[in-house]
N, C-alpha and C positions, 0 to 999 in steps of 0.2 A: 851746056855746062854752066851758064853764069844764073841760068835759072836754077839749078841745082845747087849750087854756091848761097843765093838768095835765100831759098828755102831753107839753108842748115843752119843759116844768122838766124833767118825770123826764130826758127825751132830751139837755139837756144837764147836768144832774147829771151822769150815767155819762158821758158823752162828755169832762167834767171831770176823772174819776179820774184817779185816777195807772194806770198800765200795771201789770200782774202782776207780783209781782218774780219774777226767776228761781228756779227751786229750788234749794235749797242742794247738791244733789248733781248737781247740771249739771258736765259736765266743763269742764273749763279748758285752753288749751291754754299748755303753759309752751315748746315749741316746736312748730311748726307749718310748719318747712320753708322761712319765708320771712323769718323775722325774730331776731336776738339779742339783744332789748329783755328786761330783767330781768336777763339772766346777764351774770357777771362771775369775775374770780378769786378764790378764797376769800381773805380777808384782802387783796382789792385793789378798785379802784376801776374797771378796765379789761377786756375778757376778756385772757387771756394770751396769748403770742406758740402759733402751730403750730393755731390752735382757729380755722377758720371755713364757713359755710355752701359746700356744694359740692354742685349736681344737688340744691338743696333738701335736704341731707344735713349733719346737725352733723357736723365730724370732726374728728379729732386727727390730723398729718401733722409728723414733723419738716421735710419738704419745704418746709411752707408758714411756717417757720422764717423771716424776714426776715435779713439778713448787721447789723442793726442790734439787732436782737434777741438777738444769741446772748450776751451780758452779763447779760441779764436773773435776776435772782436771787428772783423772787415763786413763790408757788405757781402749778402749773400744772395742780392739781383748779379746776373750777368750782362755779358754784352758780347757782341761780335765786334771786337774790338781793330782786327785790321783793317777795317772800312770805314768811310763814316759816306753819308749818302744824303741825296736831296731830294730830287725828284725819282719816287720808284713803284714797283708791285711788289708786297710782301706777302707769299702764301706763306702757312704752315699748319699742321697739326697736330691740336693738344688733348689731351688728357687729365683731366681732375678728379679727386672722391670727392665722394659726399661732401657736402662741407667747405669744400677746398677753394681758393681764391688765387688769381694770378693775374698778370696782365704783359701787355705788350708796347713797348717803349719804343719812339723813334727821336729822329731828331736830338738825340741824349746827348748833352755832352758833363764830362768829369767835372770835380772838383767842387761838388756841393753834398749836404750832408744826403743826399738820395733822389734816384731817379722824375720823384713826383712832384720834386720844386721846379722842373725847366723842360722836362719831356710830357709828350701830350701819352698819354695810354688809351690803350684797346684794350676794355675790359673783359678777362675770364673767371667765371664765377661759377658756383653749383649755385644759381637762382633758387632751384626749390626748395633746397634745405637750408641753407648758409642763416638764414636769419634764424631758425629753430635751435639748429645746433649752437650756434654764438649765442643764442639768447639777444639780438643784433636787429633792431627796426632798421632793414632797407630804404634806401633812396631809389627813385628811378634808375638815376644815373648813374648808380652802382653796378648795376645788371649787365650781363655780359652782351658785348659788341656797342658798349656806350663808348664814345669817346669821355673818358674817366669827367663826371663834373661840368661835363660842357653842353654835351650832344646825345638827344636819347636816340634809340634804334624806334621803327616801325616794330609795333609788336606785331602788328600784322601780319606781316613778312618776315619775322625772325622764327627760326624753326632750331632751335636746341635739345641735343639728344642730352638725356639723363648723363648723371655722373656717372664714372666709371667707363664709357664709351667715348667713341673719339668723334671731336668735332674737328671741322678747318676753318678756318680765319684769314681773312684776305684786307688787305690794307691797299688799297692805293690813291697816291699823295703828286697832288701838281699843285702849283699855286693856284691856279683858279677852281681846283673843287678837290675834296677829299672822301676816296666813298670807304666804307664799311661794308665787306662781305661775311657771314655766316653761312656754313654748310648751301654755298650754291646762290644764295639768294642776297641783293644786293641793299640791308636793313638801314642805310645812314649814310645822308651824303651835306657835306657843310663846304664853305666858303671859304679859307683859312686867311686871316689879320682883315677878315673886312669885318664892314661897321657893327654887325652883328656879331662877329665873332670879337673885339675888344670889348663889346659889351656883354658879353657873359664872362670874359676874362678877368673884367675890372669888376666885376659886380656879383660874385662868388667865392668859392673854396681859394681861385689863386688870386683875391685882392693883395694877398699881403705875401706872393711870390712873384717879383717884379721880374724874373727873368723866364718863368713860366710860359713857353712855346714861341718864345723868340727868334729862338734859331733857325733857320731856314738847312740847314745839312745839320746831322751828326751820326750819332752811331745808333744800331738796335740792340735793344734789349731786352733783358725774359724776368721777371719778378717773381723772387721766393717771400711767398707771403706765409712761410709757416706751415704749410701744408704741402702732401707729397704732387709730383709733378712731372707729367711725361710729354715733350715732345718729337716731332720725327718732320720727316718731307721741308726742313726749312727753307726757303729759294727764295731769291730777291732778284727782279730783273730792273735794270735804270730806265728810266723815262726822261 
């Protein structure tokens, strides 16, 4: 009897616990095709005007431009604003025309006139066209999967589909290394705040952005550079 007794404690003991917590490297999904809960416009309270889910797709469309909206004077980069993150893995994939330019922001935080004074970018580009159509002489470091100005990718290893098709983009960020992924393959890896890296920070585009990738946490974010814009699969797991 008292071993039956024993057995009914242990059984609800355990049956008491608390549930497993999740692991800490469980992906998260910051969009998932059905929802724009967290995102908003950087330094606003709302998403901005041209930005919404279509066929379960994030997009950027001047189309979708409201005739009440065309006043609007906020930024028109967003952000996944309920979070802000340090160390992590950010997939996603995007979609560009012809032409089209965008990038990807981490460590962002508010209150300056735009994303590319204090956040480092993941460049997305139409490489082939963009300088024809702009009329626009390219930099290296323009080209998609640069760290924006800083860090070129292996051309050798970078393999990018034409505009109009979808590539994926893969970020992951620890203090002792930051790699760049494209479609699979792993194009750019750098050191972040060592000696090499304040020496391209002081001695370039961000000489005269003194708070330019300073931060070690902040938020992410998707850049409307003017051109239409699709993303989808957005996940970010912590490290």
């Amino acid at each position: 009897m008292k071993k039956i007794i024993l057995t009914l404690v242990l059984i609800s003991f355990w049956s008491c616990k608390e549930p497993p917590k999740k692991p800490s490297n469980e992906w998260i999904d910051l969009f998932d095709g059905s929802s724009l809960e967290g995102w908003r416009a950087y330094n606003g309270d709302h998403m901005p005007p041209g930005w919404k889910i279509v066929d379960s797709v994030l997009t950027f469309t001047t189309a979708q431009i409201l005739e009440e909206d065309y006043d609007y004077a906020g930024s028109r980069d967003i952000i996944y604003g309920a979070e802000e993150f340090d160390n992590f893995e950010l997939y996603l994939e995007w979609n560009i025309p012809k032409g089209g330019n965008s990038g990807i922001f981490y460590h962002l935080k508010e209150g300056y006139d735009g994303p590319p004074l204090v956040a480092p970018e993941y460049q997305l580009l139409d490489d082939e066209n963009y300088a024809e159509i702009h009329s626009y002489e390219l930099k290296d470091w323009q080209l998609t999967a640069a760290d924006y100005a800083m860090h070129l990718p292996d051309t050798k290893k970078k393999v990018l589909y034409p505009a109009g098709q979808w590539n994926s983009s893969r970020i992951v960020f620890t203090p002792e290394n930051v790699e760049h992924w494209l479609n699979g393959k792993k194009v750019l890896s750098f050191v972040p705040w060592s000696e090499d890296w304040y020496k391209r920070r002081n001695s370039g585009k961000w000489n005269n952005a003194p708070d330019y990738g300073k931060y070690k946490t902040g938020y992410i974010g998707l850049q409307d550079h003017g051109s239409n814009l699709s993303f989808k699969n957005v996940k970010i797991k912590k490290l």
